[in-house]
C-alpha positions in Angstrom: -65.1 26.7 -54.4 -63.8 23.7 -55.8 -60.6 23.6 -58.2 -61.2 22.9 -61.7 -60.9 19.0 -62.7 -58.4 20.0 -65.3 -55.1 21.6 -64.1 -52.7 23.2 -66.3 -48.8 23.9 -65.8 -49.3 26.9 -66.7 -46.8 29.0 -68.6 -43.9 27.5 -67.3 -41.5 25.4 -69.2 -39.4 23.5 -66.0 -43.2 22.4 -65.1 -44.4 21.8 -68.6 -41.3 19.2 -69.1 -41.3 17.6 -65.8 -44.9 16.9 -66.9 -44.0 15.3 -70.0 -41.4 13.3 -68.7 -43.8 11.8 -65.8 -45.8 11.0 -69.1 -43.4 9.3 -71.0 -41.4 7.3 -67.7 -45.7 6.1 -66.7 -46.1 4.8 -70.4 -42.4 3.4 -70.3 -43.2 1.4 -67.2 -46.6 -0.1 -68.9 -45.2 -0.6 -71.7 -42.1 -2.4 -70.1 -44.5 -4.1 -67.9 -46.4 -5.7 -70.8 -43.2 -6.7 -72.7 -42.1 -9.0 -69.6 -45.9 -10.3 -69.4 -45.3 -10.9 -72.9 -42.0 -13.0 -72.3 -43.0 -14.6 -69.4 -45.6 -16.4 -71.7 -43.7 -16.7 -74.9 -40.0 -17.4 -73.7 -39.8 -18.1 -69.8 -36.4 -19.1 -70.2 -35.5 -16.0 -71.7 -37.4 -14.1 -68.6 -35.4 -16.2 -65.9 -32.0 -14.9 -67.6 -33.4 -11.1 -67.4 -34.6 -11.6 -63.8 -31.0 -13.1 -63.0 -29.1 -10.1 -64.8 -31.5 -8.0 -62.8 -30.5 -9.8 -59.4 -27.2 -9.1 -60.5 -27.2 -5.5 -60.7 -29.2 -5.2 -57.8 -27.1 -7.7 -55.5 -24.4 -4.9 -54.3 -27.0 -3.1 -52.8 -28.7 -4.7 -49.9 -24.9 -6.4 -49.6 -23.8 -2.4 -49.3 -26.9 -1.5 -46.4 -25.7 -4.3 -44.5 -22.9 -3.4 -44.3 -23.4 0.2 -43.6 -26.2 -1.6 -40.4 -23.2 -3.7 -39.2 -21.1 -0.8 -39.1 -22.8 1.4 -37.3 -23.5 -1.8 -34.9 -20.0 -2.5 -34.4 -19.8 2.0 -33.6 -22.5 1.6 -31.0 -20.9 -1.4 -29.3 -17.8 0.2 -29.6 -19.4 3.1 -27.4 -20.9 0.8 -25.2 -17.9 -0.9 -24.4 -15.3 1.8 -24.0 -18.1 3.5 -21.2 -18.6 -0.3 -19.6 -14.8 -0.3 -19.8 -14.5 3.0 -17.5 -17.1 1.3 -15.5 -15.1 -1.7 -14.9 -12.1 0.2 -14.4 -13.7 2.1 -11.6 -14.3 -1.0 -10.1 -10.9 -2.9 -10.7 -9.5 0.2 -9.2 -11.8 0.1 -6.0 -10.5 -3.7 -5.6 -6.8 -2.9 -5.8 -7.3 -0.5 -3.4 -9.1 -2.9 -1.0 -6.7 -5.6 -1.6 -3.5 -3.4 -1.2 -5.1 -2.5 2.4 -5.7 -6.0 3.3 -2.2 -6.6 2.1 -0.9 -4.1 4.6 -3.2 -5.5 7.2 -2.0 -9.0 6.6 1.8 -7.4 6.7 1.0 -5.8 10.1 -0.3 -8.4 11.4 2.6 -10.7 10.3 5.3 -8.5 11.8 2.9 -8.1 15.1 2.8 -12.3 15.6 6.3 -12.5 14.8 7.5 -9.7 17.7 4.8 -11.2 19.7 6.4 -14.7 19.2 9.6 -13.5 20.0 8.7 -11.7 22.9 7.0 -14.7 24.4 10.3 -16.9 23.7 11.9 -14.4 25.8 9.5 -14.9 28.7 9.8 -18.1 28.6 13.3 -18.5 28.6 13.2 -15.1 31.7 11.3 -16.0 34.7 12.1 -12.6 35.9 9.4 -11.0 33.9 7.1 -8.6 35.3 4.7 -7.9 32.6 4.5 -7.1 29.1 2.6 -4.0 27.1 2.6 -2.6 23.7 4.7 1.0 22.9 2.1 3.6 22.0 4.4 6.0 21.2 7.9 7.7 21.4 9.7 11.3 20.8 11.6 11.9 17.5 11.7 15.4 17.2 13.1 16.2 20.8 16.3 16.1 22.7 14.8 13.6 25.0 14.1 10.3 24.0 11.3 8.4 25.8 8.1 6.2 25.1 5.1 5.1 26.2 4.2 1.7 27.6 0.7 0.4 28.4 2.0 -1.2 31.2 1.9 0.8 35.1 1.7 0.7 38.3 -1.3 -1.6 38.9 0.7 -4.2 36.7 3.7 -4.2 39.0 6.0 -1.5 37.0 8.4 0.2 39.4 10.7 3.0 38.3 14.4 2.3 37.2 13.2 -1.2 35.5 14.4 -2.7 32.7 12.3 -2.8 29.4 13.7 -5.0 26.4 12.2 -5.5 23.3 12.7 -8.9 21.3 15.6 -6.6 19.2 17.5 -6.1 22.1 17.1 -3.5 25.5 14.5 -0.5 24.9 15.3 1.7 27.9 14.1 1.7 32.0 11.1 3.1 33.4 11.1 6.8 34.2 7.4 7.2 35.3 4.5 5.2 36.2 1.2 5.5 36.1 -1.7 3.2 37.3 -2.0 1.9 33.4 1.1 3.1 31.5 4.5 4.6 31.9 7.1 6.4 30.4 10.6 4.5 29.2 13.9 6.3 29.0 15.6 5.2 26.0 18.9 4.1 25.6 19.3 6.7 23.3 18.4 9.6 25.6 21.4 11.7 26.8 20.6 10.8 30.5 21.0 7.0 30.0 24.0 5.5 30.1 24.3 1.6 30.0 27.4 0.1 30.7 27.9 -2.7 28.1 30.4 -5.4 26.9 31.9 -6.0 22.9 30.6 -9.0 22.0 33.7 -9.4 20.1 36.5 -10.0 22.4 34.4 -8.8 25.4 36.0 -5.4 26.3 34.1 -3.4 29.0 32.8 0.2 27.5 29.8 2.7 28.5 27.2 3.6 26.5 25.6 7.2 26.3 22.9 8.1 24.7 23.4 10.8 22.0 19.5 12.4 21.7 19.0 11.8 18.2 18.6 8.2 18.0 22.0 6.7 18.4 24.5 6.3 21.5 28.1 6.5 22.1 30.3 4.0 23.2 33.4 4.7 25.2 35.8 1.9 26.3 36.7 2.0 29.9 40.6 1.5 28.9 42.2 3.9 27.3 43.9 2.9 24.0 43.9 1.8 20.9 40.0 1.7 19.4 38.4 -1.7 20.0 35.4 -0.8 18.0 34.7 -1.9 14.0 31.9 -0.6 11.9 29.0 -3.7 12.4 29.9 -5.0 15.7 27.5 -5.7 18.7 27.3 -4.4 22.5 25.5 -5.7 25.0 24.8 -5.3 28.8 27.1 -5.9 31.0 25.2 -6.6 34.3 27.7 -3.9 35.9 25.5 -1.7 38.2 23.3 -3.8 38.9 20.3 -2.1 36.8 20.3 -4.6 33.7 20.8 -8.2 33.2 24.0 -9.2 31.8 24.0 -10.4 27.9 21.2 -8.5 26.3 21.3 -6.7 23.5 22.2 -3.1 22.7 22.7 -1.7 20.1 25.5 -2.0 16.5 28.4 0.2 15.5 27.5 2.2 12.8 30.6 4.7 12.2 34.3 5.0 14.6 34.9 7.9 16.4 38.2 9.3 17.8 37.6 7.4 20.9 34.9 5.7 20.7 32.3 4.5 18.2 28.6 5.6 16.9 26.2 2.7 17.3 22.4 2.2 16.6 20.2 0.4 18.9 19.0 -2.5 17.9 15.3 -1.9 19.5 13.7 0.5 17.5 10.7 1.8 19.6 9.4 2.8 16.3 9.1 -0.7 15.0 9.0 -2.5 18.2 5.5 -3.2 19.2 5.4 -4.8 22.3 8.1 -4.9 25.0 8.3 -6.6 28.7 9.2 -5.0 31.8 12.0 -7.0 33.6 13.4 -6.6 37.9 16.2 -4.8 38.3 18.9 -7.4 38.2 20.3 -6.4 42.0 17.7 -5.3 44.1 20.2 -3.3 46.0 20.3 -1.1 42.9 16.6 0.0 43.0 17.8 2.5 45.9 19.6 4.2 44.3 17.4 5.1 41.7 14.5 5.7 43.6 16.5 8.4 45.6 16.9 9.6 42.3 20.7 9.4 41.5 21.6 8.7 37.9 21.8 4.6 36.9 24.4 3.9 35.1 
């Protein structure tokens, strides 16, 4: 059934007012609509100077939404660049770390040319060379102290021989194998080198101590030669190492004797050469075994 063309408010007062309002704001808005038709024709002067009051009152407004639009703009690119930002970051981050292991690469391989440099000045100036290899390892948390040489028997490495590094004299060979061998240290107990002061060039034996340093002993008994910083080298007494290569440095004076360091660090010397033993005579005895001094 269809609802009757005429619809009351009923009995309620909040209905019957908000109906006679609507009423009285439609007739206000025909009546105002007539009145500027009215002064449009009449006075269109007087219209102009309403319809600029009007533009006005009303210019705060859209001026207001803009700039509540550009604000929430400027929050979403805000958003958009503090996530890009972390984005980036991951990727500056992934750079650094590939640069800082090329930088290590190029450090390594700096240091590497430089021993290797070194170590082929010292070939050149030592016709006795027999061959040359890299250290693969060493012991640092034993008694003994030996290495590893990729260098061995197919290569012309004989036991008792020389090895020096471009720092100074490594140790002699203990073992061999076809392709490597084992080097006694100079800081193992069981080698002892004898050796010379650089300064003033007083005879003295060095021992090795097991834990990375030797002793030094003069062979006259006296007053101390020794002072913190000086250098020892070989002697060529013995007849196992050639005279004038480097030892190792005094680090601390003992009661007769001094603490020194050797200069070639198997842990930061790559590469080392194997020499002859400097009087073939010599090579018997450590073949048959008996301690070289």
């Amino acid at each position: 059934m269809a609802p009757p063309p005429n619809r009351r408010p009923g009995y309620s007062r909040r209905a019957q007012y908000g109906l006679f309002i609507g009423y009285l704001i439609a007739v206000a808005g025909v009546l105002g609509g007539l009145l500027l038709l009215a002064a449009s024709i009449v006075d269109p002067g007087g219209l102009s100077a309403v319809r600029g009051a009007a533009l006005d009152v009303t210019a705060p407004v859209p001026g207001a939404g803009r700039g509540v639009v550009q604000t929430f703009q400027n929050a979403v690119g805000t958003m958009g660049n503090y996530f890009e930002a972390g984005s980036q970051n991951e990727t500056l981050r992934r750079e650094r770390d590939l640069l800082r292991r090329q930088l290590i690469a190029a450090r390594a391989a700096s240091i590497e040319n430089r021993q290797l440099k070194r170590l082929l000045d010292i070939s050149r100036k030592s016709p006795r060379v027999v061959t040359s290899g890299r250290i693969v390892g060493s012991s640092f948390d034993s008694s003994r102290r030996l290495a590893v040489l990729s260098a061995g028997s197919s290569d012309g490495v004989r036991v008792g021989q020389p090895v020096r590094a471009p720092d100074g004299l490594v140790g002699r060979i203990l073992e061999t194998g076809r392709f490597a061998s084992r080097v006694l240290l100079v800081s193992d107990r069981a080698n002892v080198v004898p050796v010379t002061l650089l300064r003033g060039g007083i005879a003295a034996l060095s021992t090795g101590r097991g834990d990375g340093t030797v002793e030094l002993k003069p062979l006259q008994v006296g007053r101390n030669p020794f002072r913190p910083g000086d250098i020892v080298v070989t002697s060529g007494t013995g007849g196992i190492y050639a005279p004038n290569v480097a030892v190792a440095y005094v680090v601390k004076l003992a009661d007769d004797g001094a603490i020194a360091r050797p200069l070639a660090d198997p842990a930061t010397a790559q590469f080392a050469i194997v020499e002859p033993i400097f009087e073939p005579t010599a090579a018997d005895l450590v073949s048959e075994g008996a301690p070289a001094p």
